[in-house]
N, C-alpha and C positions, 0 to 999 in steps of 0.2 A: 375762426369760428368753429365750435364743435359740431360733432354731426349728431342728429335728433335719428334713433330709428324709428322708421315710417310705415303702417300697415294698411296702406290705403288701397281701395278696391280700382283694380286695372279698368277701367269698360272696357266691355269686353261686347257691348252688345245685348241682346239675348240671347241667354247662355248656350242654348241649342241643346243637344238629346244628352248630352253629359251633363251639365249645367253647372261644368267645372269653373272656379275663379279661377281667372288668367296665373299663370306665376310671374314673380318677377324673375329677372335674368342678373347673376352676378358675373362679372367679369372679372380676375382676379390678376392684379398687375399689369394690363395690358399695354406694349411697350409702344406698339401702330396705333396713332390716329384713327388712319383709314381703316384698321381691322376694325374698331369702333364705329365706324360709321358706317360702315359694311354689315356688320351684328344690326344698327340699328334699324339701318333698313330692312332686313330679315326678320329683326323684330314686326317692324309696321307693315309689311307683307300678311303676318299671320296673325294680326290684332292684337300685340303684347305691344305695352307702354310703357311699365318699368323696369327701369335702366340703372342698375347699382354697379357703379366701378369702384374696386377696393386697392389704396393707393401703396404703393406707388404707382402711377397710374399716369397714360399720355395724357395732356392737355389738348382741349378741344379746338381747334381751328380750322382755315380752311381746307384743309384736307378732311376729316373727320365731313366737315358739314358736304365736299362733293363729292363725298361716297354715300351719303346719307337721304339720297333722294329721297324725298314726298315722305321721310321720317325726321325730316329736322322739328316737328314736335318731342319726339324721345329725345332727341340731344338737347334738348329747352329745358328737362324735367328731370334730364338723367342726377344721383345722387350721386356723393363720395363717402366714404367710408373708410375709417384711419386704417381698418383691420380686416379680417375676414370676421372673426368673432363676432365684431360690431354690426356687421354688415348682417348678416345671420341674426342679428337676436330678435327680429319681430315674426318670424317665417316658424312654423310646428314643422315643417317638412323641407327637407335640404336635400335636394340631386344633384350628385357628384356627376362629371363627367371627367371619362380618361381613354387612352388609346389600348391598355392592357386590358387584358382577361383574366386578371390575375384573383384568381378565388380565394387566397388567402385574406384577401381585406376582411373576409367574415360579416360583410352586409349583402342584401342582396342586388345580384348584376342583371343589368334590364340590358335589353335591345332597344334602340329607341321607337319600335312597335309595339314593346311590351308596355311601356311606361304609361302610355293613359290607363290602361287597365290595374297597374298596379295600383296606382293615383287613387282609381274608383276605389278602393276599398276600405280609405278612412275617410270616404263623405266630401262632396265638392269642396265645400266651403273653407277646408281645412288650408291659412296660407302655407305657400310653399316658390323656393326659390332655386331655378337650376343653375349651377355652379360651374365657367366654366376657366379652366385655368389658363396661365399667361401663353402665349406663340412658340415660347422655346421651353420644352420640360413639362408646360402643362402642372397640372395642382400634386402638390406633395404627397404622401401618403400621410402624415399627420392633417393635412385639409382635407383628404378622402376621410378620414375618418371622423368627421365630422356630419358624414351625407347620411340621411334615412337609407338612401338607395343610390346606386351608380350605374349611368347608363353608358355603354361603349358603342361605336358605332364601327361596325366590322368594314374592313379598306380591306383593298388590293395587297399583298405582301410588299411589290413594287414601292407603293407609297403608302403606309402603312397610317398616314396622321391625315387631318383635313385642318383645313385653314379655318382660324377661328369663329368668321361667321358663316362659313358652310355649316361647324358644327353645330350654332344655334339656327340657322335655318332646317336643319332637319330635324330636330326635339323639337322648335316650334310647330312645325308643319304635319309632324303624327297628331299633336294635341290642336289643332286646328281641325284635324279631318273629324278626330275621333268625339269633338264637341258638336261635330255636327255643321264646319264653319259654312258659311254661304257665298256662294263665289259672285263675281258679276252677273245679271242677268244675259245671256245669249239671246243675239235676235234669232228670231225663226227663220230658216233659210228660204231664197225664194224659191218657188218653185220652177221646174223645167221649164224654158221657153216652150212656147207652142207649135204641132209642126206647120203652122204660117210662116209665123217666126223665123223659123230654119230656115222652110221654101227661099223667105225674103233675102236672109242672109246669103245661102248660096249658089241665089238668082244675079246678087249684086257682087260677089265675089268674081262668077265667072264672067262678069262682064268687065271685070276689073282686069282678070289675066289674057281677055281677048286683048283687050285694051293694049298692056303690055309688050305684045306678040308670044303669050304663054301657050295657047293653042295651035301649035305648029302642023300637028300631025293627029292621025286616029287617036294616040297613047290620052290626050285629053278628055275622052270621054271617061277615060277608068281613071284619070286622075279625080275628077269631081265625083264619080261614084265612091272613090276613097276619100274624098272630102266627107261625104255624107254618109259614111260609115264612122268618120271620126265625130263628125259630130254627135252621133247618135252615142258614143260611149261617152265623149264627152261630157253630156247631157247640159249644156249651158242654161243659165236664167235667162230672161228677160234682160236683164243686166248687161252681162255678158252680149250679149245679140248687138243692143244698142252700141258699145266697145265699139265690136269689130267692124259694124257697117259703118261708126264714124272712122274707124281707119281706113276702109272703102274710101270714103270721101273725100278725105285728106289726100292720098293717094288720086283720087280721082281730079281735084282741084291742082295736085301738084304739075299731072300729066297736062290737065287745059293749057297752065303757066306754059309748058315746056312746045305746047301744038302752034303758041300763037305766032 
């Protein structure tokens, strides 16, 4: 079957303060499965959906899909594509990616912090596909020059490359922030217990280490006052309070076992 290029809109959502269309993501020869289904969950982390592998290219299976957590819709959608060429003809903007710095390509090289802002400047709407090449070698210089722009992502000398879906979890993740993305709601924290609350907790503490034979000597008094110094930096919830006094209890249930 031949391959149709496709220029269909990622959701993305509402778009948020960029109101950039998602890009899609090329992969180019990828030899790992699991690098693929590594990328794709990266993908569906930062709300990108399409998935262009340009073949020769792994076959998707079980590997591929248990690296692919809670993104096995991208690998459902992902396309193929005979070539790079092919893979590229429905996309106005093409971002290279590579591990050099090398200024002689004569296009211009982004940081991947630079690249939303670059993005901005020919208009959200405009598609565009970031390119990233195969695990061993990475994309040619005849495929760099193919890119509007190339984004490198500065490493350690030590390990100077990043595995293939670290590199798209991080150009995903600037163009995430930079659109404005919206993360899970956070519940409101509780507030401090109260100091009843405290009293009650270590009222039933020290009855817990009398209990024990923890009060042997004088030292016991400034043990509990260093309790209630701890607690006070602590500053526990509500929550919390409830915890500890059902560990009281427990402990308190285990010693009755042990009296009868």
């Amino acid at each position: 079957m031949g391959w149709t290029p496709q220029c269909r809109d990622a959701p993305w959502g509402v778009s948020g303060a960029s109101g950039m269309t998602p890009p899609a993501v090329v992969l180019v020869r990828p030899r790992e499965e699991g690098n693929v289904g590594s990328a794709a969950r990266a993908m569906a982390n930062m709300g990108l959906e399409r998935l262009i592998l340009v073949e020769p290219a792994a076959g998707i299976g079980k590997i591929a899909t248990a690296f692919a957590v809670g993104a096995r819709h991208v690998l459902d959608r992902l396309e193929r594509a005979p070539d790079l060429h092919q893979a590229l003809a429905p996309f106005r903007r093409v971002i290279g990616t590579t591990s050099t710095r090398d200024r002689r390509l004569g296009i211009p090289l982004l940081s991947p912090r630079e690249l939303p802002g670059w993005l901005a400047q020919d208009g959200p709407e405009v598609p565009t596909a970031l390119v990233f090449g195969p695990e061993v070698g990475g994309l040619t210089n005849e495929e760099l020059a193919l890119a509007s722009a190339v984004v490198t992502i500065p490493c350690a000398p030590v390990q100077p490359t990043l595995n293939l879906a670290q590199a798209v979890l991080i150009l995903a993740y600037e163009l995430f922030l930079a659109r404005g993305g919206e993360t899970a709601p956070v519940s409101p924290p509780e507030p401090p217990a109260s100091a009843a609350e405290i009293d009650g907790l270590l009222e039933h503490a020290s009855q817990v280490l009398q209990r024990v034979g923890f009060a042997r000597d004088d030292s016991y008094q400034g043990v509990l006052r260093d309790l209630r110094r701890l607690a006070a930096r602590a500053a526990p919830d509500s929550r919390d309070v409830r915890i500890l006094r059902g560990i009281c209890r427990r402990i308190e249930g285990a010693l009755g076992k042990r009296e009868m």
